[in-house]
C-alpha positions, -999 to 999 in steps of 0.1 A, spaced: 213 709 216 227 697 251 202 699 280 212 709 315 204 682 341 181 709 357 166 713 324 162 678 318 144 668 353 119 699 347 111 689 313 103 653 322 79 664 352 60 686 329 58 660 305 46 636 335 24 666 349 6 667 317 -1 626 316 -18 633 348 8 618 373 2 629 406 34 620 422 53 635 391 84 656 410 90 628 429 86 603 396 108 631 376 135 627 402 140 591 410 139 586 368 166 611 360 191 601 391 185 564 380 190 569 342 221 595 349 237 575 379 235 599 405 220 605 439 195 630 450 224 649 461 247 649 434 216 658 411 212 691 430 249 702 430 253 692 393 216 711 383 240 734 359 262 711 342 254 695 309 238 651 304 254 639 277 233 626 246 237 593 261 220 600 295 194 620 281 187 592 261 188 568 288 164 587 309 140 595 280 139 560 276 131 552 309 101 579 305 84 562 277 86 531 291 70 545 324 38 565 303 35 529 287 26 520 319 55 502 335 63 515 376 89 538 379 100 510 408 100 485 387 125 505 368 148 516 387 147 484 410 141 501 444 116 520 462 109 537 499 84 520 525 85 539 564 118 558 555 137 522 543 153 521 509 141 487 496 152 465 467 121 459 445 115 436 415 91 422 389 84 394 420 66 416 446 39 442 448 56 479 452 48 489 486 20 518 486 16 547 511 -19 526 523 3 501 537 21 522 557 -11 526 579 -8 490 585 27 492 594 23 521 615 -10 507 635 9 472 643 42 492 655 24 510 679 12 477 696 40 457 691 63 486 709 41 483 741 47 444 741 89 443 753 107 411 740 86 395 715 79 374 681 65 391 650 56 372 617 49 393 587 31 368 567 27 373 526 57 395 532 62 401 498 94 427 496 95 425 537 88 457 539 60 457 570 81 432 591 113 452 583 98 486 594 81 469 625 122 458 631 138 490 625 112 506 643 110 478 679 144 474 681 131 442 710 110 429 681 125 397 664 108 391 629 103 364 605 95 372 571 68 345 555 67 345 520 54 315 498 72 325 462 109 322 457 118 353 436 99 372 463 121 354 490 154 369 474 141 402 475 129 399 514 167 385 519 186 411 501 163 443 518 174 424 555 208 430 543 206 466 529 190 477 558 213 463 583 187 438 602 202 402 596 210 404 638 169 404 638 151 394 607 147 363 595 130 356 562 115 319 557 90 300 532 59 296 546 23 295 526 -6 312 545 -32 289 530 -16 260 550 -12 253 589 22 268 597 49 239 613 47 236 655 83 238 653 80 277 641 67 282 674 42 313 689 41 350 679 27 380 700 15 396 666 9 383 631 6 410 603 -2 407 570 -8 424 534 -24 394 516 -35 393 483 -72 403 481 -80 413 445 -110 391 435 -99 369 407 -124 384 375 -114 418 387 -77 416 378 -81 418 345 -97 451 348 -71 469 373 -50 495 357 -21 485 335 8 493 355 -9 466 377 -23 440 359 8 435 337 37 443 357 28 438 395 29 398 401 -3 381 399 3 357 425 3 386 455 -31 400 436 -55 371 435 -77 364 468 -95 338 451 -134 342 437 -144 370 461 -106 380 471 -111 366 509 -92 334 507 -63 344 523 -82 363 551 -98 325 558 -71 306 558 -51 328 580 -78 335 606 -85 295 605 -50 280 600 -23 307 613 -41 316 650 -25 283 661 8 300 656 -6 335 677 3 335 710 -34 336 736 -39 371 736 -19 379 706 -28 402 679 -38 396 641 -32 427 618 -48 424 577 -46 451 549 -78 450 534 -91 464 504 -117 485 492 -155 470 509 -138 442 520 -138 456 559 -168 444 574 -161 410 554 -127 402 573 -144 413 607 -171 389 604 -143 360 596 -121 371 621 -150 370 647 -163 335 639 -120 324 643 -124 332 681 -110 371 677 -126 399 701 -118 436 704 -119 439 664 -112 476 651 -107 490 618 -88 516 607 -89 542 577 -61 549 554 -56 588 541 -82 586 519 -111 582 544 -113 541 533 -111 511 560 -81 497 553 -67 481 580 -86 455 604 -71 443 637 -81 420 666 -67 400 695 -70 360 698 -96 350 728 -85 329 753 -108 303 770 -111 309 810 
């Protein structure tokens, strides 16, 4: 019995609905336009015609393997961070809605700053450091990203959203002093990992297998990064410059005590949608 596309995308988000997905319509839709080859648009204006067998298929397919517990970003190889479309892959965390608080807290400083240098470091997919871009048009950013498969997928999202003229994405490992020759920035954000190491193996599944376990771990009690940063990157903040950290759940008060004992002042933190300090900020010292 053929199956209307209509049919087919309200049949999969019950079917979602009723496996407890929160975020099923939006899951429903980006799984049948990938597995039938269309766009958002072309999904609505062809809502009456008939799949074939052979995309129903697909799409089924590609809705088991998502209630076994693989992403639907991971899937379909892309996903949305601050209005960009973004590449995604098995070698970077899929940017959350959380992070966008990040994003949106550093834009708002870096867009009162003019010309001026910003390093998203652990960039991961480049999503913060490409928002803060498309966003400051007077903002030049490097992308700093330690892993190589990550590094492809910061290079082809500079590309597919138009920002080589700007962006820059570069190796660089955050537990190490960064090179003089990479010279000062007026703002440094970053998303690092902060999972504490015994705890991965207890995050949910679509996590703990797919997700890459190298932008998870933050070391024993998931701070590492926050030291090392703090300690080793403030060298490359301009005096006066500002440091922007993701944090996770508890960790708040923790990265405002390490940032305060690096020689940052004016320390704030910031809650995400769900009421939980999730962003910490503060500006580098200067000596008089």
């Amino acid at each position: 019995m053929a199956t209307t596309y209509n049919n087919l995308y309200l049949d999969i988000r019950q079917q979602l609905r009723r496996a407890g997905i929160e975020e099923a319509t939006l899951e429903a839709r980006e799984l049948v336009c990938f597995g039938t080859n269309k766009s958002r648009e072309e999904l609505a204006r062809d809502g009456g015609l008939y799949a074939s067998p052979e995309l129903e298929h697909r799409v089924r397919d590609l809705v088991r393997r998502h209630l076994e517990g693989e992403p639907v970003a991971y899937l379909i190889g892309e996903w949305e961070f601050y209005g960009l479309p973004l590449d995604i892959s098995r070698d970077v965390l899929i940017p959350r809605p959380d992070t966008e608080v990040l994003a949106e807290q550093a834009i708002g400083y870096i867009k009162t700053l003019g010309e001026c240098r910003v390093l998203d470091l652990c960039a991961g997919s480049g999503c913060i450091g490409l928002a803060v871009a498309a966003q400051v048009p007077q903002a030049r950013v490097v992308l700093g990203e330690w892993s190589d498969g990550a590094l492809k997928i910061c290079r082809q999202n500079v590309r597919r959203n138009s920002l080589t003229a700007r962006v820059v994405p570069m190796q660089a490992d955050a537990r190490e002093k960064p090179e003089k020759s990479l010279g000062e920035f007026q703002c440094i954000v970053s998303n690092p990992p902060y999972i504490p190491r015994a705890d991965i193996e207890t995050l949910d599944t679509s996590v703990k297998d797919y997700e890459p376990h190298l932008a998870l771990d933050g070391g024993e009690d998931g701070l590492d990064f926050y030291r090392s940063i703090s300690e080793k990157w403030k060298e490359a903040l301009a005096p006066g410059g500002r440091l922007y950290f993701e944090v996770g759940i508890g960790q708040a008060d923790n990265v405002l005590r390490i940032m305060r004992t690096q020689g940052f002042g004016d320390i704030q933190v910031v809650k995400d949608h769900h009421d939980i300090p999730r962003v910490v900020f503060g500006t580098l010292c200067t000596e008089l």
